[in-house]
C-alpha positions as CSV (number, residue, x, y, z in Angstrom):
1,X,-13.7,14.8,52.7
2,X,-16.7,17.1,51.1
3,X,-17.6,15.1,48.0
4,X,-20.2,16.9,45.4
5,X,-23.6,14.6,45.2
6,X,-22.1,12.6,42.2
7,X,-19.0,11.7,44.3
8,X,-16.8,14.1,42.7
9,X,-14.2,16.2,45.5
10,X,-14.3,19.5,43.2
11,X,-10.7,20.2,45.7
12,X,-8.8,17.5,43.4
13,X,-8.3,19.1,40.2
14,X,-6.2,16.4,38.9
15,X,-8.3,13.5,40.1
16,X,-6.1,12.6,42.5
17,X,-6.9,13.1,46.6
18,X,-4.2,15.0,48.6
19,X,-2.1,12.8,50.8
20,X,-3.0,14.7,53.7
21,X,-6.8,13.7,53.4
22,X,-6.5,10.1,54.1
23,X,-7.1,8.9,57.3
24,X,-4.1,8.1,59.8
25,X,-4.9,4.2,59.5
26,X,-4.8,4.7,55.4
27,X,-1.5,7.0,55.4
28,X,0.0,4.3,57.2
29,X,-1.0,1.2,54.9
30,X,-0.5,3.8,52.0
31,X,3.4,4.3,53.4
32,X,4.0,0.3,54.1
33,X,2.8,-0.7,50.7
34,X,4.9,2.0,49.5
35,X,7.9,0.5,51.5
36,X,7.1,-2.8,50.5
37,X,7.8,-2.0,46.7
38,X,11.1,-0.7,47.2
39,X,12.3,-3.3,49.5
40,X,10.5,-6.4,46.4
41,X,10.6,-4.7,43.2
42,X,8.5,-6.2,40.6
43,X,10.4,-7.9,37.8
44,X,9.1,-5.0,35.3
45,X,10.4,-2.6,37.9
46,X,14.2,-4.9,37.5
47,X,14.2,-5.3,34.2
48,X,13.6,-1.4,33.8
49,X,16.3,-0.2,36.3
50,X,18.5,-2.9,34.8
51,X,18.1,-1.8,31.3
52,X,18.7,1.4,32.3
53,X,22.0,0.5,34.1
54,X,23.3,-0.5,30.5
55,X,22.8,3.0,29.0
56,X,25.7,5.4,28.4
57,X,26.4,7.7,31.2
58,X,24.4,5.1,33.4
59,X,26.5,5.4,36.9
60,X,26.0,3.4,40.3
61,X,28.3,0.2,41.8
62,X,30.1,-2.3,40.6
63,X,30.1,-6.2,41.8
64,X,33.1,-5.1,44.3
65,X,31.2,-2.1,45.1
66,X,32.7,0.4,43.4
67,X,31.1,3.3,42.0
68,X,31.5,3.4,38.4
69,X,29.8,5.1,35.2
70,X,29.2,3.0,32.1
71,X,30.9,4.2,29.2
72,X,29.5,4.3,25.1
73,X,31.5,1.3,24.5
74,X,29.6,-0.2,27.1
75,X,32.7,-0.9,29.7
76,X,32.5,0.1,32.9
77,X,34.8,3.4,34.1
78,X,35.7,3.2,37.8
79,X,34.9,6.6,39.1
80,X,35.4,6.1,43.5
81,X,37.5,3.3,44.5
């Protein structure tokens, strides 16, 4: 990567370096990390998806696995058996 003397890559216009620039070795660690937070949310990232899940028009699955859509009354409408 071609850095200006101060450091600065004038190719990152948003102060963020491309993905592509990385090296193998850091796309990698970069992708497992990534992986890693999906598979173990934090508990702000739970508590945000959860709270979410209780807003009208909310969908995804029920306890039996249903797929279901969560109404204003907050009740749960069945969509897919």
């Amino acid at each position: 990567m071609k850095t200006q003397p101060d450091g600065h890559d004038p190719n990152a216009s948003d102060g963020r370096v491309p993905f592509d620039r990385p090296t193998e070795a850091e796309r990698a660690e970069a992708l497992t990390r990534m992986r890693e937070s999906f598979r173990n949310p934090s508990a702000e990232t739970r508590a945000f998806y959860a709270a979410l899940g209780e807003r009208p028009g909310a969908t995804g699955r029920d306890a039996q696995g249903r797929l279901v859509r969560r109404r204003a009354d907050g009740s749960l409408e069945v969509l897919k058996e």
